[in-house]
GUNUVEX-502478 format. One record per residue (C-alpha): residue in one letter; y, x, z. Coordinates in steps of 0.25 Angstrom, whole numbers, plus 5000, padded with zeros to 4 digits. Last residue first. Layout:
// GUNUVEX-502478
AYXZ;...
This chain:
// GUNUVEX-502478
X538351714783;X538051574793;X537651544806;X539251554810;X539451564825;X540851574829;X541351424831;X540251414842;X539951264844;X540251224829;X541351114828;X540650964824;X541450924810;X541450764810;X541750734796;X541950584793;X541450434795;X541550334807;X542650404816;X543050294828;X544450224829;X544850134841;X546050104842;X545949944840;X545149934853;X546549964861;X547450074864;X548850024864;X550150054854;X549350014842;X549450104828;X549050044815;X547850054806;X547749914798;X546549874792;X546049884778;X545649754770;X546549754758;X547549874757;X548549804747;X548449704752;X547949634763;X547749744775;X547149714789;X547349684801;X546349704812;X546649824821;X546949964818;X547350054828;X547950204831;X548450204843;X550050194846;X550550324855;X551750324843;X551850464840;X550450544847;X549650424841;X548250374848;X547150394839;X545850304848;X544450354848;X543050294847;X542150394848;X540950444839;X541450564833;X541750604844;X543350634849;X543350744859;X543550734876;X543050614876;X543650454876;X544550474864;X545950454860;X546350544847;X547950574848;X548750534836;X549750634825;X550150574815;X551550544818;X551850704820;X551850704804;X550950724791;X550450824786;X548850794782;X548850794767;X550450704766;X550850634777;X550850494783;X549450384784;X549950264791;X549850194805;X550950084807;X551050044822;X550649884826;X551349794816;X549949734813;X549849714796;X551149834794;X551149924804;X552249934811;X552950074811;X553350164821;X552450294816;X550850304814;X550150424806;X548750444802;X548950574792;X548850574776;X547950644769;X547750544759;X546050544759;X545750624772;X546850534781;X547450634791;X547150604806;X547950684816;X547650744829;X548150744843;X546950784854;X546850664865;X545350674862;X544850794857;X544450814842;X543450904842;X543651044834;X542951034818;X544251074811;X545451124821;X546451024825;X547751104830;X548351094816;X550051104821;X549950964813;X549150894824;X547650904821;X546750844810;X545950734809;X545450694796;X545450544792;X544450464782;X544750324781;X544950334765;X543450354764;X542950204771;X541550264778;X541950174791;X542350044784;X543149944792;X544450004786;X545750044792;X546950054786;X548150174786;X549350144778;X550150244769;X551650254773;X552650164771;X552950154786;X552850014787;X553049894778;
């Protein structure tokens, strides 16, 4: 049931490869490489492996009937339903907070909760999107690239 579009799971491991996501900025590119991410900035998470965006619409989601949260597009385009606000305690998301990814579209968080897949996806929890903040939104970076911008851009050391 759903949307028909490629589901998005969660997994307790925190080195999984296929739970790689790139942040990128809104489709007009206004996410330069290695600037902070600041909190409240609209950004979009493309999947590395498929290159599929985050995306959630009016759907149930298929185990908890919250909001369907599926992968949509083809090497990064997508549409404006993949867009979600980061939600942080700072002025700029760290590396080492716990933030929330609140959708521009549907204003549901995104979530994932206990149920979990039987066949054919065995084991992997449902992400979905919940209409209230709570201590199922929470989502922390565990692995990845973490590109620290120099302090003066114009300064090379090197011929």
């Amino acid at each position: 049931t759903g949307s028909g579009q490629q589901s998005v799971t969660g997994v307790e491991a925190s080195d999984d490869a296929n739970s790689y996501w790139r942040i990128r900025g809104k489709t007009d590119g206004s996410c330069q490489r290695g600037t902070p991410v600041k909190c409240g900035q609209a950004i979009r998470l493309t999947h590395v492996n498929t290159g599929k965006n985050l995306h959630t619409h009016h759907f149930p989601s298929p185990l908890s009937n919250n909001q369907e949260v599926s992968a949509f597009g083809d090497d990064g385009e997508g549409d404006d339903l993949d867009i979600w606000i980061v939600q942080c305690s700072g002025t700029h998301w760290e590396r080492e907070d716990a933030v929330r990814f609140k959708h521009v579209g549907t204003e549901v968080f995104l979530s994932i909760t206990g149920e979990q897949y039987g066949h054919p996806i065995r084991g992997q929890r449902e992400v979905h999107g919940m209409p209230t903040a709570n201590q199922h939104n929470y989502w922390k970076a565990m692995e990845g690239i973490f590109i620290k911008p120099s302090m003066d851009p114009a300064k090379h050391d090197e011929l």
